[in-house]
Each structure stands twice: as C-alpha cells, then as structure tokens.
Backbone as a printed PyTorch tensor [residue, N CA C, xyz], in Angstrom:
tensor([[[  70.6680, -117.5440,  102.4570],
         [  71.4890, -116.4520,  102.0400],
         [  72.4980, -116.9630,  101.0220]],

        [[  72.5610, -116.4640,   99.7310],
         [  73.7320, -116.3610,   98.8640],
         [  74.7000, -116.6930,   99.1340]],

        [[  75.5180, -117.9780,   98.9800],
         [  77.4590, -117.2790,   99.1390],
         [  77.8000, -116.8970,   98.2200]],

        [[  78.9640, -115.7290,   98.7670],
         [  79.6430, -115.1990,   97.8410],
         [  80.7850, -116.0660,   97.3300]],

        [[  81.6260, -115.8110,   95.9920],
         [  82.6710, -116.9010,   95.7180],
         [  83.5960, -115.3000,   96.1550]],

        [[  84.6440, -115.7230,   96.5770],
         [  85.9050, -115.1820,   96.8150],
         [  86.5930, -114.9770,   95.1290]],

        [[  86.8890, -113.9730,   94.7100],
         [  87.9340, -113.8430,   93.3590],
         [  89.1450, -114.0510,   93.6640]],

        [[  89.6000, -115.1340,   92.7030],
         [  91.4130, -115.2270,   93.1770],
         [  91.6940, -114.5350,   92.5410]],

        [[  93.1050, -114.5970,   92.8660],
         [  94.0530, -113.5200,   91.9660],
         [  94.6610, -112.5900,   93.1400]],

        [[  96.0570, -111.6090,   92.8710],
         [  96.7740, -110.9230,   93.5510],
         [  96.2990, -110.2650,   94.0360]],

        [[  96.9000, -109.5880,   95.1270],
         [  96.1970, -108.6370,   96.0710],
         [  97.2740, -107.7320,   95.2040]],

        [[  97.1080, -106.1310,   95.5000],
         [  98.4180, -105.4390,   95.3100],
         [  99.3950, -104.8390,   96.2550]],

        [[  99.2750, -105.2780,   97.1500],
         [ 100.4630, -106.1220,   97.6420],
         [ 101.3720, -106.6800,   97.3610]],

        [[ 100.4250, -108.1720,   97.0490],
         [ 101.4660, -109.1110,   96.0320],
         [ 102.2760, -108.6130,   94.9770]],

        [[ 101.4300, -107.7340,   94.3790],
         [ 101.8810, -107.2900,   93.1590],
         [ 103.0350, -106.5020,   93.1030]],

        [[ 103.1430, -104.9350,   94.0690],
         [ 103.9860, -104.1660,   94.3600],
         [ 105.1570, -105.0610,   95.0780]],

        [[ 105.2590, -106.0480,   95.8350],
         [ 106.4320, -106.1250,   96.5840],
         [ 107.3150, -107.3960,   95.5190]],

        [[ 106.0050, -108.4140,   94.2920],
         [ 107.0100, -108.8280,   93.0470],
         [ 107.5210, -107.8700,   92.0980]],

        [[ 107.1620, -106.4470,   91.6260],
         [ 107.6360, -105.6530,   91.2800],
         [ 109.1050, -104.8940,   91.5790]],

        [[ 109.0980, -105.0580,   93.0640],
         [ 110.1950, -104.9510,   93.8850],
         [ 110.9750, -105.5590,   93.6590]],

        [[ 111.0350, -106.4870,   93.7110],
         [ 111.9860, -108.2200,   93.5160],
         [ 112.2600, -108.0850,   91.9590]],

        [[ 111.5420, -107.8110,   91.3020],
         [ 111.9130, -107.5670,   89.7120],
         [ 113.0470, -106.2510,   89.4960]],

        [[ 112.5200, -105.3960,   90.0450],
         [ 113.6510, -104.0490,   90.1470],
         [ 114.7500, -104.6190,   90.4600]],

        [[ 114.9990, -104.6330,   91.8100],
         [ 116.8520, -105.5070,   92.2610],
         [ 116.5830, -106.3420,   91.6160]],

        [[ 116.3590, -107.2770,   91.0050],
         [ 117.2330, -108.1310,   90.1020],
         [ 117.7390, -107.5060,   88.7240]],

        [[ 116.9410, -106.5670,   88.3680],
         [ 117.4010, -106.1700,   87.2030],
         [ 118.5940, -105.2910,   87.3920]],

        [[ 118.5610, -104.3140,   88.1940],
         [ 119.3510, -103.6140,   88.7420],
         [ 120.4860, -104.3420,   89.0130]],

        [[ 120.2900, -105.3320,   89.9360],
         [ 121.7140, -106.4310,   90.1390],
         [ 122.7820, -106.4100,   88.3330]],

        [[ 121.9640, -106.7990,   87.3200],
         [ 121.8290, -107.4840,   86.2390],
         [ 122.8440, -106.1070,   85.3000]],

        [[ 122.0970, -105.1980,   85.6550],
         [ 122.9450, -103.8750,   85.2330],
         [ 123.9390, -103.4700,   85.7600]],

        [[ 124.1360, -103.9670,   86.8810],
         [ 125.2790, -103.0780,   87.4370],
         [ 126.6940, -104.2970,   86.6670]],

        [[ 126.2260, -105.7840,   86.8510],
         [ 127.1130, -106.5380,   86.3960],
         [ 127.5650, -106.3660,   84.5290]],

        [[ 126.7470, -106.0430,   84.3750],
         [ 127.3220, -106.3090,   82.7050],
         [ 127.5070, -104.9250,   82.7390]],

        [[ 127.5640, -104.0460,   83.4980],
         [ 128.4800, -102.4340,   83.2080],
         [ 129.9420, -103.2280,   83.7090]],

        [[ 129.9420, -103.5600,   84.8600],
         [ 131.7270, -104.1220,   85.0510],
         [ 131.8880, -105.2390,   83.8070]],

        [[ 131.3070, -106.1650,   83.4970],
         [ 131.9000, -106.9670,   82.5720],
         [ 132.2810, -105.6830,   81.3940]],

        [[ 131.5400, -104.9040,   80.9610],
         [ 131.7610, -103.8530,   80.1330],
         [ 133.1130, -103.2690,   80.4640]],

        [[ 133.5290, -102.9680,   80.8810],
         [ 134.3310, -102.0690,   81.9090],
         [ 136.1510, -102.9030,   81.9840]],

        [[ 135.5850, -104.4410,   82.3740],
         [ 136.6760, -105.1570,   82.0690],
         [ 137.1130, -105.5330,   81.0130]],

        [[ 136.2540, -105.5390,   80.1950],
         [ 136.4730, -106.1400,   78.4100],
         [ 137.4960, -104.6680,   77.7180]],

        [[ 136.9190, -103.6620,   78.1710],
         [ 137.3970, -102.1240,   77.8600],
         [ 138.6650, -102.0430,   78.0970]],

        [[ 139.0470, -102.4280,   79.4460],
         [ 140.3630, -102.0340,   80.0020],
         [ 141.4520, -103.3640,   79.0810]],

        [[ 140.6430, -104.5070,   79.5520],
         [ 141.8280, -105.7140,   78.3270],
         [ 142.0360, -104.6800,   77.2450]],

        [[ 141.1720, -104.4960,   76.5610],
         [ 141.4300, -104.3110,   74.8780],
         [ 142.1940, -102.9070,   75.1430]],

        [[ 142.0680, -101.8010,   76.3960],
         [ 143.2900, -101.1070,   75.9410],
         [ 144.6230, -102.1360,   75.9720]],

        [[ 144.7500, -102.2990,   77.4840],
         [ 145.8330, -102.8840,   77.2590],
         [ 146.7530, -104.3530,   76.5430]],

        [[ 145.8230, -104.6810,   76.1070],
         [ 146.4350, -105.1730,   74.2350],
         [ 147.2210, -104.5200,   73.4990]],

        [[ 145.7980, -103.2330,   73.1350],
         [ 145.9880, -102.3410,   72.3890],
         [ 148.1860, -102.0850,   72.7940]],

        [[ 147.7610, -101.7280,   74.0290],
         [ 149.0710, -100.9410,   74.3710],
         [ 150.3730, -101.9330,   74.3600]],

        [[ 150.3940, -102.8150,   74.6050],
         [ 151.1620, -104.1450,   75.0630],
         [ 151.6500, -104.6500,   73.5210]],

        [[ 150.5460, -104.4900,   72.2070],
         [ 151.3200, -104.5120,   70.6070],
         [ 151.9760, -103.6160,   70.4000]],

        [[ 151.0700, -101.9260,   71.0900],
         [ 152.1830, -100.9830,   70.5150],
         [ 153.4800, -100.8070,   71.2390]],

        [[ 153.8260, -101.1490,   72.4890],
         [ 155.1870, -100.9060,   73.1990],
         [ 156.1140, -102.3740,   72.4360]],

        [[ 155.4180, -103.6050,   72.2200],
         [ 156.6280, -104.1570,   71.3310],
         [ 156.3600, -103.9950,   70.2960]],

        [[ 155.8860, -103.6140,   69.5570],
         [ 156.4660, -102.6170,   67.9770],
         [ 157.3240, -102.0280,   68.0510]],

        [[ 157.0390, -101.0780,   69.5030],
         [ 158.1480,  -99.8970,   69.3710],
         [ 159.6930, -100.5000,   69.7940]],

        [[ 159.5460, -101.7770,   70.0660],
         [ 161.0520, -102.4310,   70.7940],
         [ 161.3570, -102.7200,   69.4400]],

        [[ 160.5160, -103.3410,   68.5730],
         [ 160.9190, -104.0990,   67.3550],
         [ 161.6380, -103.5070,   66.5850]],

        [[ 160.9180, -101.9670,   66.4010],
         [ 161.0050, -100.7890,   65.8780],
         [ 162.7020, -100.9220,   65.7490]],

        [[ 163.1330, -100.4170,   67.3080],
         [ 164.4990,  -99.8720,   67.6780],
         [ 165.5850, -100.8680,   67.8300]],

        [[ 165.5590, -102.4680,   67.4360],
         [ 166.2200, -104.1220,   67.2750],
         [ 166.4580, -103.3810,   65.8750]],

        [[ 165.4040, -103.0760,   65.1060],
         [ 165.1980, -103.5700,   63.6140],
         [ 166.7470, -102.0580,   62.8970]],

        [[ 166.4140, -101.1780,   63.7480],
         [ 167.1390, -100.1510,   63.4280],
         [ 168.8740, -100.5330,   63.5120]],

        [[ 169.0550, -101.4780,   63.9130],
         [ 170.2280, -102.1560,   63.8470],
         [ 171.5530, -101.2090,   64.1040]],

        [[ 171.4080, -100.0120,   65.3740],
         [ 172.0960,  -99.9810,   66.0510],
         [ 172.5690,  -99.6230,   67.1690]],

        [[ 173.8770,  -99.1440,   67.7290],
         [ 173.8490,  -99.0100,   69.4100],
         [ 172.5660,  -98.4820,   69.6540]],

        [[ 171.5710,  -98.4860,   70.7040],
         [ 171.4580,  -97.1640,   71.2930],
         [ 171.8680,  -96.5890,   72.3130]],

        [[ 171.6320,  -95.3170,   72.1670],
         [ 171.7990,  -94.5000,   73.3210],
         [ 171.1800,  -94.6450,   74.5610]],

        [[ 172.0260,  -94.4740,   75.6240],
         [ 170.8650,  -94.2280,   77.1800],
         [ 170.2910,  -93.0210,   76.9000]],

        [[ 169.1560,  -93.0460,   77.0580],
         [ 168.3840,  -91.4890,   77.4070],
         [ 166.5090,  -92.3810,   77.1630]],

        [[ 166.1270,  -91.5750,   77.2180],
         [ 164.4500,  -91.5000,   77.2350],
         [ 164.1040,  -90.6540,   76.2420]],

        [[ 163.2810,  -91.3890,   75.3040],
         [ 162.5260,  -90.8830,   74.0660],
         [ 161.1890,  -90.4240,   74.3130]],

        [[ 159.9460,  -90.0910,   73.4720],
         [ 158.9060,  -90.1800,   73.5910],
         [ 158.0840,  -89.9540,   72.0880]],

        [[ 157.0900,  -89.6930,   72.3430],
         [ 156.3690,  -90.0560,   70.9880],
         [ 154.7770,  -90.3920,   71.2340]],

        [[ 154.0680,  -89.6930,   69.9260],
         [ 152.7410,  -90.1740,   70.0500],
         [ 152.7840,  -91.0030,   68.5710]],

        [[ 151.7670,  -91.9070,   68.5400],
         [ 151.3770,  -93.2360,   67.9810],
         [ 150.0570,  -93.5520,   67.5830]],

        [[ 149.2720,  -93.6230,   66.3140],
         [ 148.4000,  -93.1470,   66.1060],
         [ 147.4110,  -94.9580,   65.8970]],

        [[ 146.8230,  -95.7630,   66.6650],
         [ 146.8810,  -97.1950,   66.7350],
         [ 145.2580,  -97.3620,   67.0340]],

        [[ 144.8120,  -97.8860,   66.3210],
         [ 142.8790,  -98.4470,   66.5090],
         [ 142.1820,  -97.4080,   66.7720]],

        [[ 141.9560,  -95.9350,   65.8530],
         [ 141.6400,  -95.3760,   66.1980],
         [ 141.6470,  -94.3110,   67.3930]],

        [[ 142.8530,  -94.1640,   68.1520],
         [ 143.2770,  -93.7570,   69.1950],
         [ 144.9010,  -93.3660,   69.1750]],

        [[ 144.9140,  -92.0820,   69.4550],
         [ 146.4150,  -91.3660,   69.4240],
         [ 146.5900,  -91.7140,   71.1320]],

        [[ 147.9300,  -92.8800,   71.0110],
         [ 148.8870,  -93.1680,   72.1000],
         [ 149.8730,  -92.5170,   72.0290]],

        [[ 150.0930,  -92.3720,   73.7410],
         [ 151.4600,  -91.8320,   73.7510],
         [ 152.7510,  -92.9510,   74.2380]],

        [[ 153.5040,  -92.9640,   74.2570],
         [ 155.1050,  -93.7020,   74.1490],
         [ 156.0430,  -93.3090,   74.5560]],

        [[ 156.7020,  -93.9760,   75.8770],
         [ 158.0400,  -92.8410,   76.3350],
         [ 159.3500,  -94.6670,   76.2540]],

        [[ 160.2650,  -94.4610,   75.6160],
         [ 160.8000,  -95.2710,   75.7020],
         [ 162.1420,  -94.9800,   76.8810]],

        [[ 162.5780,  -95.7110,   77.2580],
         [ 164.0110,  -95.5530,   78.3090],
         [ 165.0770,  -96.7320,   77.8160]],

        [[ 166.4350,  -96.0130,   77.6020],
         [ 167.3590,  -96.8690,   77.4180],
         [ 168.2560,  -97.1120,   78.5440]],

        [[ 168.1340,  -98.1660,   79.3670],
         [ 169.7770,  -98.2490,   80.4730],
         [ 170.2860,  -99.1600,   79.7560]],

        [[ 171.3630,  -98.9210,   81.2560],
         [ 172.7680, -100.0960,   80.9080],
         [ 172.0300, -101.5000,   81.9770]],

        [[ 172.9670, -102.6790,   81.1530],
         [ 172.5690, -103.2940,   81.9260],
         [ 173.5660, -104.1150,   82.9570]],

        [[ 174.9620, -103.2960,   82.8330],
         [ 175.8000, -103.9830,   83.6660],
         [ 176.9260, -105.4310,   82.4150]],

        [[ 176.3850, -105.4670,   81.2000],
         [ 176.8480, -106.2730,   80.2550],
         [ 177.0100, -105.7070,   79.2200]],

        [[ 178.8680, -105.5270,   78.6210],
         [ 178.3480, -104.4650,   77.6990],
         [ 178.0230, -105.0090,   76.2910]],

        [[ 177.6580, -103.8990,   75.7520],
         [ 176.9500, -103.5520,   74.1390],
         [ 175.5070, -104.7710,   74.6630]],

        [[ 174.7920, -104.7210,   75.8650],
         [ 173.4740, -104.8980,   76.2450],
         [ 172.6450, -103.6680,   76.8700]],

        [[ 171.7980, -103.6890,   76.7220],
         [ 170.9850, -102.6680,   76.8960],
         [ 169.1440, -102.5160,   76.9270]],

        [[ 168.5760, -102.6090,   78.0500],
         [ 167.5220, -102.7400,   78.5050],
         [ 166.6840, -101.7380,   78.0460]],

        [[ 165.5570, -101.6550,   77.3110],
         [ 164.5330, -100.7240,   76.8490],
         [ 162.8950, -101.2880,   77.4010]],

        [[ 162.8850, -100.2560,   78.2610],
         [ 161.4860, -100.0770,   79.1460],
         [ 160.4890,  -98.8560,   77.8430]],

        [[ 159.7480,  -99.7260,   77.7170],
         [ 158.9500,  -98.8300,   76.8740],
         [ 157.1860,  -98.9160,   77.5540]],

        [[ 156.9600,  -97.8610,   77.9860],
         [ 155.5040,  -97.3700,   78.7430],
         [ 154.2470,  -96.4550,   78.0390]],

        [[ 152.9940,  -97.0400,   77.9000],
         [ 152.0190,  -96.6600,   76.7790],
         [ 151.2330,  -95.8850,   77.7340]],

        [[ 150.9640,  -94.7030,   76.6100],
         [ 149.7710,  -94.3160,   77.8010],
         [ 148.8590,  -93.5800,   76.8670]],

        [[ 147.7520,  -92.8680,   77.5090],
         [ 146.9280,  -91.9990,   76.5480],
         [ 147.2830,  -91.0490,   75.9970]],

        [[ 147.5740,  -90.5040,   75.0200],
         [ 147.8230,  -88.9230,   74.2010],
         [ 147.6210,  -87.6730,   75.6090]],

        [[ 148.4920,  -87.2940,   76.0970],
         [ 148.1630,  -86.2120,   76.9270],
         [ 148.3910,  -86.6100,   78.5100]],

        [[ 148.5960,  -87.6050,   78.6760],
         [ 147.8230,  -88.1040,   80.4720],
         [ 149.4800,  -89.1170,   80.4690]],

        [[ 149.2660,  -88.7790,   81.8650],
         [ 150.6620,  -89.9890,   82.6630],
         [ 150.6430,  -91.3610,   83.0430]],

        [[ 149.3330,  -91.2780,   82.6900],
         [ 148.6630,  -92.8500,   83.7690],
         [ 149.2620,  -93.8410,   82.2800]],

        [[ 150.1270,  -94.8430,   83.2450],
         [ 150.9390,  -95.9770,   82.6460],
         [ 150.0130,  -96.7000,   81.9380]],

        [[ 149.3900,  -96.9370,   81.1240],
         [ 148.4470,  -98.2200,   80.9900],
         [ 148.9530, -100.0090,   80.4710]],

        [[ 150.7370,  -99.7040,   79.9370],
         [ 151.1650, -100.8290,   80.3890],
         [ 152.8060, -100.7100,   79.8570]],

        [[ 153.3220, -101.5180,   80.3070],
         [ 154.7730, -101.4690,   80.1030],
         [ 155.4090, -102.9340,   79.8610]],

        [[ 156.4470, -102.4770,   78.7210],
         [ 156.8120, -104.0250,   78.4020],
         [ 158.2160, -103.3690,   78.6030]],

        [[ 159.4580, -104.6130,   78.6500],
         [ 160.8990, -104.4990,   78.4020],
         [ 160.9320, -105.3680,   77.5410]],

        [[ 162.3390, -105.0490,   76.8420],
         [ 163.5540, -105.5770,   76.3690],
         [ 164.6180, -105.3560,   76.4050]],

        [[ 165.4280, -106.3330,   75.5130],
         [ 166.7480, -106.1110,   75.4450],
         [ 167.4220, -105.8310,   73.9610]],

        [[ 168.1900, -104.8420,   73.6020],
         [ 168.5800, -104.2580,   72.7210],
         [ 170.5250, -105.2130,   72.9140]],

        [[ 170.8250, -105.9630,   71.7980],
         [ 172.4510, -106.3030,   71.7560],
         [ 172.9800, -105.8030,   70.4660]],

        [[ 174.6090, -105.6010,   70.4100],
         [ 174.9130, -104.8160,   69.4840],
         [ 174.5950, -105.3810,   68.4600]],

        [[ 174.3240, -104.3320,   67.2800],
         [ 174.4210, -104.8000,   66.1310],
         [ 175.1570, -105.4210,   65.0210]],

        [[ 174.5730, -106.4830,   64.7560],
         [ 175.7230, -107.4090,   63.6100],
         [ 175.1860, -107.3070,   61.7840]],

        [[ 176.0880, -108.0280,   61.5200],
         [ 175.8640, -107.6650,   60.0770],
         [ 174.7490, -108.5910,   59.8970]],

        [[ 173.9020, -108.0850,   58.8310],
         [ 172.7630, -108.7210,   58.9210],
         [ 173.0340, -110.1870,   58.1020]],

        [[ 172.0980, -111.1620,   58.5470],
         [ 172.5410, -112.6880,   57.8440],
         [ 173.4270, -113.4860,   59.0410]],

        [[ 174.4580, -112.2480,   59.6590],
         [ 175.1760, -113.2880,   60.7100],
         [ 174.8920, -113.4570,   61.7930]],

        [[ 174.0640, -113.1180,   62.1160],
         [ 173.5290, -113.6210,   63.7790],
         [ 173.3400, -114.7750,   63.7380]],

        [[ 173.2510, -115.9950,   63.0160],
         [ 172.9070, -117.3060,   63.3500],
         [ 173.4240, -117.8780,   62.8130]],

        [[ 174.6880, -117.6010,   62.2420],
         [ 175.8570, -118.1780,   61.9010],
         [ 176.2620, -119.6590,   62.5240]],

        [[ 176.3080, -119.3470,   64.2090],
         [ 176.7320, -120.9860,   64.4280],
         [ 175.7190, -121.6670,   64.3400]],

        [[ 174.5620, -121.8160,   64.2840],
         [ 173.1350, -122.7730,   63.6720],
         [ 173.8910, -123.4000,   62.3010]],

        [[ 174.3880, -122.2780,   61.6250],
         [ 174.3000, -123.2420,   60.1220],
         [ 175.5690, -123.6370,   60.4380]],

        [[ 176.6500, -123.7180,   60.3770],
         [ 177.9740, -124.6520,   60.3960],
         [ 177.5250, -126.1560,   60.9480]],

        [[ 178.6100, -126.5650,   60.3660],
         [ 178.5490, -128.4510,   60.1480],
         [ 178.8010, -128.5920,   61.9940]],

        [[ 177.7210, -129.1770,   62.5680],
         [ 178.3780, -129.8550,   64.1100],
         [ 179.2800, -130.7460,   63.9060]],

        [[ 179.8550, -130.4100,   64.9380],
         [ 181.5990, -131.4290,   65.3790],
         [ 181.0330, -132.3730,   66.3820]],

        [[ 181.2710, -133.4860,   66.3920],
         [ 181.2440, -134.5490,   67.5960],
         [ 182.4040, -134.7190,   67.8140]],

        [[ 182.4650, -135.0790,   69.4600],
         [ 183.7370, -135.2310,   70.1220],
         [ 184.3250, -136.6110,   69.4680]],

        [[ 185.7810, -136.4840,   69.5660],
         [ 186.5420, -137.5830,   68.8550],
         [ 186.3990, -137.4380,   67.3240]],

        [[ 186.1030, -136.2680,   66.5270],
         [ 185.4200, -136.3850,   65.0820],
         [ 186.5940, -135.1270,   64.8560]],

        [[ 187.2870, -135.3900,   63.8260],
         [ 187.8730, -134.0620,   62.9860],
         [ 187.1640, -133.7260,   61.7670]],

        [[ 187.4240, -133.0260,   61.4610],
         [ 186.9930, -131.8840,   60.0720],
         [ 187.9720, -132.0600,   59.1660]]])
C-alpha cells in the first residue's frame, strides 16, 4: 500500500489565532501613539500659552507704569489660534510692588490651560534702573 506524505504547512487554526496576536498588537500600537499624540498636543498648547501669558507680563513691565489692582482680559490672536487672557493685579504687602497672575485659555472656554506670575515695581526713568552696576566700586578703607 502507498504512503501518503503528510503536507506541512498551517492548519487554520494556526493561522486565525496568529492573526489574533497580530490584531492586539497592532491595536496595542494604536492606542499608544494616539496618547503620545495627545501628549505632544497638550505640551505645544501649553508653550503656546506659557509665551503668550509672559508677553503679556512683558507687555505691562514695558508700559512703564503703576498698575492698577483689578483684572483685565483680552483675546490674543497666537499660532494660528485665538487665545483668551485674563490678567489680575494684587498687592503684595510691599509697596509700589505688585503681583500679576496672568491665565491663558481658549477663545470662549474657562478651562485654565496655564498660568504664569510676576512682579510689576514702580516705574523709573528709563536708563536708571541699573545705575548702581555702573558707578565706580568703593573698597573698604578706599576714599573717592
């Protein structure tokens, strides 16, 4: 009697349950580079937002004078995207100092997406703020 040879090769079985194993991994594979997506998104807003709230401090230094306590606001038109901007002036207990909380958010919506401070001091004539840098240093025991 004849033998038969046996054909190798997969059953489908084999086949369907490596198919399987190929799905979840890919699936795994997608779900991760949607969060890496997702995290790269949220940095670059808040960049985005974190240049425009110190601009807006720079902004109100550069304006060179008191400000007022109260809360401003404002939209901001930055990488393609209209931000919104609420600035706050307090006291800070030191005077002609003054603390500015400035908070970015989307055009329309409340959600904070980031907040920087500073500090606002009175204004001087411009050129003299670093006045004692340039004068001649004195050493002790040394006259002028």
């Amino acid at each position: 009697m004849p033998r038969r040879h046996r054909q190798a090769g997969f059953t489908l079985l084999e086949v369907m349950v490596a198919l399987v194993v190929v799905a979840l991994a890919l699936t795994a594979v997608a779900a991760s580079m949607s969060q890496m997506l997702d995290a790269a998104e949220t940095m670059r807003e808040r960049t985005f937002a974190s240049w425009i709230a110190l601009n807006k401090i720079a902004e109100m230094r550069l304006a060179n004078v008191i400000p007022k306590v109260a809360e401003t606001s404002g939209e901001v038109d930055y990488a393609g995207t209209t931000w919104g901007w609420r600035a706050v002036v307090s006291e800070t207990g030191v005077e002609n100092l003054f603390r500015l909380d400035v908070t970015i958010t989307h055009a329309g919506s409340d959600n904070a997406i980031r907040t920087e401070t500073g500090f606002i001091g009175e204004p001087v004539i411009p050129g003299q703020s670093n006045r004692i840098w340039n004068s001649t240093p004195v050493y002790s025991g040394e006259t002028r």
